[in-house]
N, C-alpha and C positions, 0 to 999 in steps of 0.2 A: 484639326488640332484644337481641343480646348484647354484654354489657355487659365492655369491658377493663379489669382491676380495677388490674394494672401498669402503671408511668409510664416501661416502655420499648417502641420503636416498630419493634425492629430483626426485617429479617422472617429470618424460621427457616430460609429454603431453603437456607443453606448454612451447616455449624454446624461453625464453625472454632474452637476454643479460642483465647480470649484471650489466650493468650501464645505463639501464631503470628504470623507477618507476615499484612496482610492481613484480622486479625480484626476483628468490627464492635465499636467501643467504645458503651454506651449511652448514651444524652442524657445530661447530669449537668444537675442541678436548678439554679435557680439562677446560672446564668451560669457557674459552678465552671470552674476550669483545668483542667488534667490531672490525672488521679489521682497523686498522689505528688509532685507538687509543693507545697511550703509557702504559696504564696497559694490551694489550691485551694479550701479550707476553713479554715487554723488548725488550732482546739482544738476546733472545734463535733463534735459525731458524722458518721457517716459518712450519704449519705443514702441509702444502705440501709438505715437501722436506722429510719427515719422513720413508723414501722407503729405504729396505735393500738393502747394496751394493753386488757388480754385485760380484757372486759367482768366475766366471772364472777367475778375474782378481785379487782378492785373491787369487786364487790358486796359478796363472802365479805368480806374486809377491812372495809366498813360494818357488817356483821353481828357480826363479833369486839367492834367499838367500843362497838355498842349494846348487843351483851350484858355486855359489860364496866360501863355505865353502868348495868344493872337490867331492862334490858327480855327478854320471854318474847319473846324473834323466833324462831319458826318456820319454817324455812329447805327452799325447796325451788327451789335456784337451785343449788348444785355439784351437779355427777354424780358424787357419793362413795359407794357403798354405806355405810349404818351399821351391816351385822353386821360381828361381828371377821373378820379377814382368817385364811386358811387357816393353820393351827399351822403351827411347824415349828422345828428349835435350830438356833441360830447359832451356827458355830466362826471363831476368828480364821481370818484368811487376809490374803494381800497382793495384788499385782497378780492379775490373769489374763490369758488371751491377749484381744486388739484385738473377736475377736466371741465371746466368754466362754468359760468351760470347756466342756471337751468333754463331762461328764456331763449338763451343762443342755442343750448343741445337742443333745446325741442324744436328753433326755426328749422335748422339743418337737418334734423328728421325730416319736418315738413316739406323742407326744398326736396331729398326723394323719393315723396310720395309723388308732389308734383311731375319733377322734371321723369321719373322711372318709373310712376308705377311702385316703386318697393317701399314696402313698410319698414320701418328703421324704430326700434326702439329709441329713445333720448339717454340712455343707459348706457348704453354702445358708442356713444358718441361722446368722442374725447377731444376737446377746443386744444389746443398747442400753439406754442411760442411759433409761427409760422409752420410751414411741413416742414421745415427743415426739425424743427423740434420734431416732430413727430417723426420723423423717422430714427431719430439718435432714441427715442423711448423705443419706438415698435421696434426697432434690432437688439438693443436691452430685451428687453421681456420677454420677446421670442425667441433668441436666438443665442446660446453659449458658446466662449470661447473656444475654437477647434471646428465647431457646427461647420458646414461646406453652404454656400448661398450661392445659387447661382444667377448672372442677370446679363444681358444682352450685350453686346459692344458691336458699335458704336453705340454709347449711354452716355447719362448724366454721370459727370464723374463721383460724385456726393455720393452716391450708392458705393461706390469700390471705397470711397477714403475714409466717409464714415464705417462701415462695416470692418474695414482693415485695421482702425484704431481701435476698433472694440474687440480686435483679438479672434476673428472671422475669417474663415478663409474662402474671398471671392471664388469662384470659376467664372471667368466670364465666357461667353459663347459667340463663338466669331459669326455676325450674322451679314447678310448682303441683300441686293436686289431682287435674286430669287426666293428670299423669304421675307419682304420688301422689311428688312431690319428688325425681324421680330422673332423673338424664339418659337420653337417649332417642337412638337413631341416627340422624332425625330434627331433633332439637335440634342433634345434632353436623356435622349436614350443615351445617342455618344458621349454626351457628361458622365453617366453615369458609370459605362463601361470602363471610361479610362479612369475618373477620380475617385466612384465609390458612390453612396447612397447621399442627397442633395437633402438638408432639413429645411431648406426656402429658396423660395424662385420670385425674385424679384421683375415686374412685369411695368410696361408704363404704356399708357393711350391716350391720345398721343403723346408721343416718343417724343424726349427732346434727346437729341439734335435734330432727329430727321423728320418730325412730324406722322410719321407714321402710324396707324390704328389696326386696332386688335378689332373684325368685324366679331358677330356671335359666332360664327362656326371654328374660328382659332381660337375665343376666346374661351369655348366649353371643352374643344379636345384640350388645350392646355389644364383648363381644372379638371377633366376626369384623370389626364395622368399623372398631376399631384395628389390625388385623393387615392390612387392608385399606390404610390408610391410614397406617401405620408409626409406630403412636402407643404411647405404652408405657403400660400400665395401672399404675396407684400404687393398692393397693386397703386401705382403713381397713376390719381386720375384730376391732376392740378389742372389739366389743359381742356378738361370737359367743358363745352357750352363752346368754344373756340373751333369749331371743326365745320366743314366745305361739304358736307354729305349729297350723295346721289339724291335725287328725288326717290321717293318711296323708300326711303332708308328706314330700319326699323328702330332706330336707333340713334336719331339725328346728333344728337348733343354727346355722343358716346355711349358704350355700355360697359353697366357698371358688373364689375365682379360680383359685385353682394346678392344679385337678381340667382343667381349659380349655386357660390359657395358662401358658408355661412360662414367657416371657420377660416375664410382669407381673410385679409386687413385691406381696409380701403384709404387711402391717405388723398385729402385735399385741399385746397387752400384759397387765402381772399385776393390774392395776387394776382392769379394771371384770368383772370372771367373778370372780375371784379377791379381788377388793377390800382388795388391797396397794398402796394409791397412793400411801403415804408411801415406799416401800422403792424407788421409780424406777426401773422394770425392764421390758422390753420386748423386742422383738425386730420382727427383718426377716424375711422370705424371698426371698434374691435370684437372681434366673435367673446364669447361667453367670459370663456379661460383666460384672456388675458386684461380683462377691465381690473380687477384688482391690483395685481403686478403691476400695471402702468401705472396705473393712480397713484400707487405709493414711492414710485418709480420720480412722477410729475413732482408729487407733493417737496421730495427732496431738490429736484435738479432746478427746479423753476421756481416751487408755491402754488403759483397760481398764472394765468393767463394773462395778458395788461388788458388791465377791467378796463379803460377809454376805449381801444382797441374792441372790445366784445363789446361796448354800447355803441361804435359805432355799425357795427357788422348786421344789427340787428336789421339797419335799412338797407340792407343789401336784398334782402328777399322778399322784396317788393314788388310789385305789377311794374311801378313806375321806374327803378331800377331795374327789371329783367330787362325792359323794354332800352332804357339808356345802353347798356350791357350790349345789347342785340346791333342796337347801331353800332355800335364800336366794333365789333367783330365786323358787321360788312364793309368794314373802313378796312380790317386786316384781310378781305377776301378782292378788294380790290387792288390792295398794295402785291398782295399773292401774286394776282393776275401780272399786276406788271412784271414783275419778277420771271412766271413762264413765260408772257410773251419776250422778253430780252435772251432768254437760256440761249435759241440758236444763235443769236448773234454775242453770246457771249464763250461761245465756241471750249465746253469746260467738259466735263465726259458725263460719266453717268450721274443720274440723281436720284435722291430718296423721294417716293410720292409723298406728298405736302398734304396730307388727309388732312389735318390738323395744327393746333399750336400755330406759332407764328417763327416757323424754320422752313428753312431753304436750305438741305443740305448737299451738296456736290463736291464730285470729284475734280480736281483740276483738266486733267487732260494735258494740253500741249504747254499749258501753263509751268509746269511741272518741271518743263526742260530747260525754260531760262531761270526758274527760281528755287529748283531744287526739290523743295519740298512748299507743304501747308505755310510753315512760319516763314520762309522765307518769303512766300508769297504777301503773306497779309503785314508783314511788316515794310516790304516794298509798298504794298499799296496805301499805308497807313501815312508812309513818310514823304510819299512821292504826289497822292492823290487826296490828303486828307480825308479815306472813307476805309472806316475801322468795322473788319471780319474777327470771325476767331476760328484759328486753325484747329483740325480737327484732331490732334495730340494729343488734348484732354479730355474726346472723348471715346478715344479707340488709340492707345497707346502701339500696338501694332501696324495700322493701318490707315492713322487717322493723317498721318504726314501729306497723304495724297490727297485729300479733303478739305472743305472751307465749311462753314453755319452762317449764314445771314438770317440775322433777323429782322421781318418787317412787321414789329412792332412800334416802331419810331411813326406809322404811317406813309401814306404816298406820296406825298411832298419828300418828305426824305428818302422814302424809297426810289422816286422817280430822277432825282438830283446826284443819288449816289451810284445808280447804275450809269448814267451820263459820266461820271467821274471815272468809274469804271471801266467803259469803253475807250474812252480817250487815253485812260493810261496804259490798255493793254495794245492799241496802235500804237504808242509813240513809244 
């Protein structure tokens, strides 16, 4: 069963912009008048904005309080790295152009020439208020109200909440260990059978929650059957350079969609390789058709980029930064390691393979019978063991109840500290 996570109905086959004659207006909730009319709501918000807030940062927020009050809480619920984030000095500066300066577009070219092999225009590359920007622009530009998008669950939830506020209607695709959580052309076909024709497929390598990776041979049947079926690919590749690959992998640091298809979008950021996630900094790669539309898209929503932010990003693509970068990740392949070696004796059911990113995701198992569900769980363990998970509700509303995410980005001191707390509280 695929499951539609939007609460609009209108079908995609013909995708007229809303402010042509003719355009399909979407249900409004509610009973609501017309948009723009003063009885159609008042002063309430708009209900597009009706999207649950982000699990994680409620959690983080619990955390702040109880540390604040005395407690040793252990935290392995944000995806923050704790090494310090790549050097570099900040000069004033004021605006910059709509998709950043041209020294940052054209490092970020040059980073994948380097890191892939692929030539990258500086044209194509659009600098953003973190990816989070970047993906509220790239589902703007690409995608209108009513459009169908479909993208994986268990996901990030920012994919379902921003798309739903933008008047999108999710499909998400119930995926599991037999497709180790990643959509399938297969899967895509049943989307399409039950809901209709898909105008975007949102994809991510690795996956957060469950660390997951698109090798090349999923990652090209997937683009042939969107090029097939005239779907656009949105591809989350924030977690590249953080991945555990085989020896002889062709593709150690991940593969990027852009090597394939020209007209998918690449979105990535200074955050998780680089672990600059205060400085909000990111970027797009967009095919031809949509650099204009975003630009003017950028120019409105934001201005411009925070020019400190793009001079310091500059020494991120460094020999001596790649190399800082590199240690820091074998810090997250050892914290990994401990994590697999505790699973048996953490007696919990199935798990997502951990190709990548810095997730640990599992299914409870026998856990499940004394605490119910996911939230029951991690809030026993938060309150009983000071060591903070995030249950898996927000990222698989169907199925996430029975699930946990660990992250061992905090390092193995924390990691090794919080599974000992773990154990001890699921004996006693």
């Amino acid at each position: 069963m695929v499951r539609p996570g939007g609460p609009f109905k209108t079908p995609p086959s013909k995708r007229v912009p809303a402010s042509e004659p003719g355009a399909d207006a979407p249900e409004l909730r509610g009973g609501a008048r017309e948009p723009g009319s003063p009885e159609s709501r008042g002063l309430e918000p708009s209900a597009r904005s009706r999207v649950p807030a982000f699990e994680v940062m409620r959690i983080t927020d619990e955390i702040a309080r109880r540390r604040f009050a005395g407690h040793d809480v252990v935290s392995l619920c944000a995806g923050e790295p704790g090494a310090r984030p790549a050097p570099g000095t900040l000069r004033p500066a004021g605006y910059t152009g709509p998709l950043g300066t041209a020294p940052l577009r054209e490092a970020i070219a040059g980073h994948y020439r380097e890191w892939y092999g692929v030539e990258v225009d500086p044209r194509s590359v659009a600098v953003t208020t973190g990816s989070s920007g970047a993906f509220q622009l790239v589902f703007l530009a690409a995608f209108d109200a009513g459009d169908r998008v479909a993208l994986a669950s268990p996901g990030y939830p920012a994919y379902r909440n921003i798309l739903t506020a933008l008047g999108v209607q999710v499909i998400e695709i119930p995926t599991g260990i037999e497709s180790r959580y990643q959509p399938t052309p297969e899967l895509l076909d049943a989307a399409v059978a039950e809901h209709g024709p898909l105008a975007g497929l949102v994809i991510a390598s690795p996956a957060n929650p469950t660390g997951t990776m698109l090798g090349r041979a999923e990652l090209t049947a997937l683009v042939d059957w969107c090029r097939r079926h005239g779907t656009r690919i949105v591809s989350d590749e924030i977690y590249h350079g953080i991945t555990f690959p085989e020896v002889g992998d062709p593709d150690p640091r991940g593969a990027t969609v852009r090597r394939w298809d020209p007209r998918a979008v690449v979105i990535n950021s200074f955050s998780k390789y680089w672990g600059m996630t205060g400085w909000r900094l990111g970027w797009a790669l967009l095919p031809e058709e949509l650099i204009a539309p975003f630009e003017a898209l950028a120019s409105n929503f934001a201005l411009s980029p925070p020019a400190p932010a793009q001079e310091l990003a500059l020494t991120a693509f460094t020999p001596d930064s790649y190399a800082e970068r590199d240690a820091v990740v074998a810090g997250f392949a050892r914290a990994r390691a401990l994590i697999l070696e505790a699973e048996p004796e953490l007696d919990w059911g199935a798990s997502a393979p951990s190709d990548g990113a810095f997730y640990f995701y599992a299914e409870l198992g026998a856990q499940l019978e004394r605490y119910g569900d996911s939230s029951g769980y991690a809030r026993a363990l938060l309150e009983g063991a000071d060591v903070a998970v995030v249950p898996g509700n927000d990222f698989d509303p169907v199925n996430g109840g029975r699930a946990v995410r660990l992250s061992y980005a905090a390092g193995e001191a924390a990691v090794s500290e919080a599974l000992d707390r773990i154990l001890r509280f699921q004996r006693g």
